[in-house]
N, C-alpha and C positions, 0 to 999 in steps of 0.2 A: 784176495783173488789169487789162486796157483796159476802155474803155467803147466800143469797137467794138462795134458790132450783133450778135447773133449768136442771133436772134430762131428764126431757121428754116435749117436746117442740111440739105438734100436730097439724099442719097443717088440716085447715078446709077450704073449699071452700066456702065463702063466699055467691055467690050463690044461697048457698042450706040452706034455716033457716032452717028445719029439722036438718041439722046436728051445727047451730051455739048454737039451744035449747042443745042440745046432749053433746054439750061440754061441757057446766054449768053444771054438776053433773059429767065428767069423772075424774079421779086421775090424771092426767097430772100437770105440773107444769105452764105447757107456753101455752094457747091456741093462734095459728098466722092463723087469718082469710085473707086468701088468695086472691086477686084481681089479682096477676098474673096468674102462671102458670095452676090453677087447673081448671080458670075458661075460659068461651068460648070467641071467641072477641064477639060475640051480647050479651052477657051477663056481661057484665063491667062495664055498669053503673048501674044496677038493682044491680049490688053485692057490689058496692058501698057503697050503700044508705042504703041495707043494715047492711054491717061491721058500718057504723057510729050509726045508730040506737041501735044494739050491745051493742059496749061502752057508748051511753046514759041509755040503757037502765040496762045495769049491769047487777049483779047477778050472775059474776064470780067467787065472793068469792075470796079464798087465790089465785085463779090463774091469772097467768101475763098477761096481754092481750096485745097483739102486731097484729097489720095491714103490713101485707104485700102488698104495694103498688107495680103499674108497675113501667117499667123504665123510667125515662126522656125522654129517645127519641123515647118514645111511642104515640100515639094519646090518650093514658089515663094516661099519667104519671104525668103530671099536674094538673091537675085535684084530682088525689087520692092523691098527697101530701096536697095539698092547704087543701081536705076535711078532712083527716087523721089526717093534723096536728092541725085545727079546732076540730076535734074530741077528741082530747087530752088521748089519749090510755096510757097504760105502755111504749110501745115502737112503732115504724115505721120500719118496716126492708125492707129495698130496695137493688134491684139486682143490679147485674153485677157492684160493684164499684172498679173502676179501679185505682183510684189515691187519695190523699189528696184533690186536689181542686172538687172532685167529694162528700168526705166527707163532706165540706164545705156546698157545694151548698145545698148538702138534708137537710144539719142541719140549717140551717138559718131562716126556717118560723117555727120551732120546740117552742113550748112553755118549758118554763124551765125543768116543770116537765116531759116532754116527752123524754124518750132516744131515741136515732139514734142504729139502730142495721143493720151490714154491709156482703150483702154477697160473700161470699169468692169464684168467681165461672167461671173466666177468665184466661187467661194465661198471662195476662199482668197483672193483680192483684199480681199476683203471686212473680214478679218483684220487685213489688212495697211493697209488705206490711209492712214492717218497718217505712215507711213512712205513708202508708192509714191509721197504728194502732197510730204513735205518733200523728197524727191527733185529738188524743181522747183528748189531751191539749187544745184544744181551740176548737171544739166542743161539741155536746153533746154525741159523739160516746160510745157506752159502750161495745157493745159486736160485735165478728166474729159469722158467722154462714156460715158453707162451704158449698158449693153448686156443691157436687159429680158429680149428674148427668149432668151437665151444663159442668162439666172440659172434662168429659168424650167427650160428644159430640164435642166441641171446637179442645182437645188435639187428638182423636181419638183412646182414649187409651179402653182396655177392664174393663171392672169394674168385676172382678174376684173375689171369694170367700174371697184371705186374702186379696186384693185391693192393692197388692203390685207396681201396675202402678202411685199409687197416696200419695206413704210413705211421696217421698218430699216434698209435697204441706200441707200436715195434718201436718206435725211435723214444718215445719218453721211456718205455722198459726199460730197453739201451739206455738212456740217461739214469736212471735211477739207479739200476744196478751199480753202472759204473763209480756216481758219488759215493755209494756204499760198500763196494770194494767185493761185487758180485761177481759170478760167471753167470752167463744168460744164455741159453739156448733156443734158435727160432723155432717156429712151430713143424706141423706137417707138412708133406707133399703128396697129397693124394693121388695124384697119378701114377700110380708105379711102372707102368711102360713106357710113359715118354721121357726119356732122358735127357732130348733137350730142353724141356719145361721145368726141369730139377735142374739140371746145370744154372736157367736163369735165375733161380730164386733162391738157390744156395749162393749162386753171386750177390744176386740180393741182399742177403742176408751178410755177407762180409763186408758191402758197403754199410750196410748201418750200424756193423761194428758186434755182431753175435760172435760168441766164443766159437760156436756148433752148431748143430742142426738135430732135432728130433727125429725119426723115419720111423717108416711102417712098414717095411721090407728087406731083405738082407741084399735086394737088387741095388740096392741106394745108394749101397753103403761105400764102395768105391770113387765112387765120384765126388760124394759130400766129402772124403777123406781129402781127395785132389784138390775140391774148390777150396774150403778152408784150412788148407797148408800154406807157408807161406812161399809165393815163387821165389824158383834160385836167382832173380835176378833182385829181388826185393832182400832177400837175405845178405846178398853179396854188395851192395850198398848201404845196409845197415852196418854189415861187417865195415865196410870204409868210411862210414861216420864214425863209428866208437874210436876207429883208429886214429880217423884227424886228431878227432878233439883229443887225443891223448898223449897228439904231438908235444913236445915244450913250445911252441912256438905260438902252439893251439891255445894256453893256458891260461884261462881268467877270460877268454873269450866269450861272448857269446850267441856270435855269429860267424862262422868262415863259408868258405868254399869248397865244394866236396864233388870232383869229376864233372865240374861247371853248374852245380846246382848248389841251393842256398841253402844251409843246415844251421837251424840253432839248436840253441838247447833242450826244447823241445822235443827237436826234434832226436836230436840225443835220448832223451828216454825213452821216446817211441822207438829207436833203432835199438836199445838194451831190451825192450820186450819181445820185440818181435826176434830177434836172435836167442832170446831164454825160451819161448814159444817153438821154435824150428830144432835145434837144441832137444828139446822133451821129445819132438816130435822121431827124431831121429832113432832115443835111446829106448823109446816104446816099440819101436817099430825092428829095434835090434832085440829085442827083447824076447 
């Protein structure tokens, strides 16, 4: 797992160059130019050509560039691996992955440098994913990215304000990735004008321990930047954890006191991540 930013992750329709120009100047961390769902079936192959033109053509700067390809058992799903993986983006992220040997299969034409990015967005995934994330051993798999609206329609469940129909499914993601040494990013927010409904569910989502957040609009993208950075006052207490324990007094400890709160070792690692996290954050952002 990096400590690369990957705070806000925006989905762009392919498509539309109007909006592929657009993305190369917004504060996003992940631009995922879209060949599935945003765009039309007569328009797949024109959006294709192009997402690949795109990443020849650069100009993204600090931000991650990843292709969202259709699915294999599409009339375009062939087709946009074969060209995708040709194209040699940051990442491919491909739907509905259901299994390890699904993992497998997408990662195969993958050049080294291209990671495999896996969406989390079936009910048989669901099942499976302990196994679809230790997959990330012998592929190029790197990151989960849940695909809310996809479980919903599948599961039939409501997609409700606190999205309490879909705790399970976020939080074993969250586990699984993590055992396998994943970034995981939450799903949508379909609202794009209430910003306080995205404030809570970007909160949301950093209670249950997501890298990031996917979005659907460049409105988002501000504030998912704000919810999942880490606060200066969370920084500046990890900063005075690493210090203790680095006192000599500190040494061979595994519990002290840290501004009248109880830090172990533990919690020591968590204070080195979250300061290598804030750290990235800073040097992208100078960047």
């Amino acid at each position: 797992m990096t400590d690369r930013p990957r705070r806000s992750a925006l989905y762009m329709p392919a498509s539309n160059a109007k909006a592929i120009e657009k993305a190369r100047s917004l504060p996003c961390d992940v631009v995922i130019l879209d060949l599935e769902d945003a765009v039309a079936p007569d328009a797949k192959d024109m959006a294709r050509e192009q997402a690949i033109q795109a990443v020849k053509d650069g100009g993204f700067g600090r931000r991650e560039l990843v292709i969202r390809v259709n699915g294999a058992d599409t009339p375009w799903g062939e087709a946009d691996l074969r060209a995708a993986a040709a194209a040699r983006p940051d990442a491919i992220l491909v739907p509905k992955v259901n299994s390890a040997a699904d993992v497998a299969a997408y990662s195969a034409p993958l050049h080294e440098d291209t990671a495999l990015w896996a969406m989390i967005e079936t009910g048989r995934s669901l099942f499976a994913l302990d196994s679809i994330a230790a997959a990330a051993a012998t592929t190029q798999l790197t990151a989960f990215v849940m695909g809310t609206n996809d479980l919903a329609k599948e599961t039939r469940a409501r997609i409700t304000p606190g999205r309490e129909p879909f705790f399970a499914a976020l939080s074993l993601a969250v586990a699984a990735a993590r055992i396998h040494g994943l970034t995981i990013l939450d799903g949508v927010h379909n609202d794009i004008e209430d910003q306080a409904s995205l404030e809570a569910v970007c909160r949301q989502g950093v209670d249950f321990g997501f890298d990031g957040k996917t979005l659907i609009h460049p409105k988002q993208i501000d504030l998912c930047n704000l919810v999942f950075s880490p606060a200066p006052a969370e920084v500046a207490f990890a900063r005075a954890v690493i210090a203790a324990f680095a006192l000599p007094e500190n040494q061979g400890k595994g519990a002290i006191r840290v501004e009248g709160k109880m830090a172990e070792l533990l919690h020591l690692e968590q204070s080195r991540r979250l300061v290598a996290v804030a750290d990235a954050i800073r040097e992208a952002e100078a960047a």
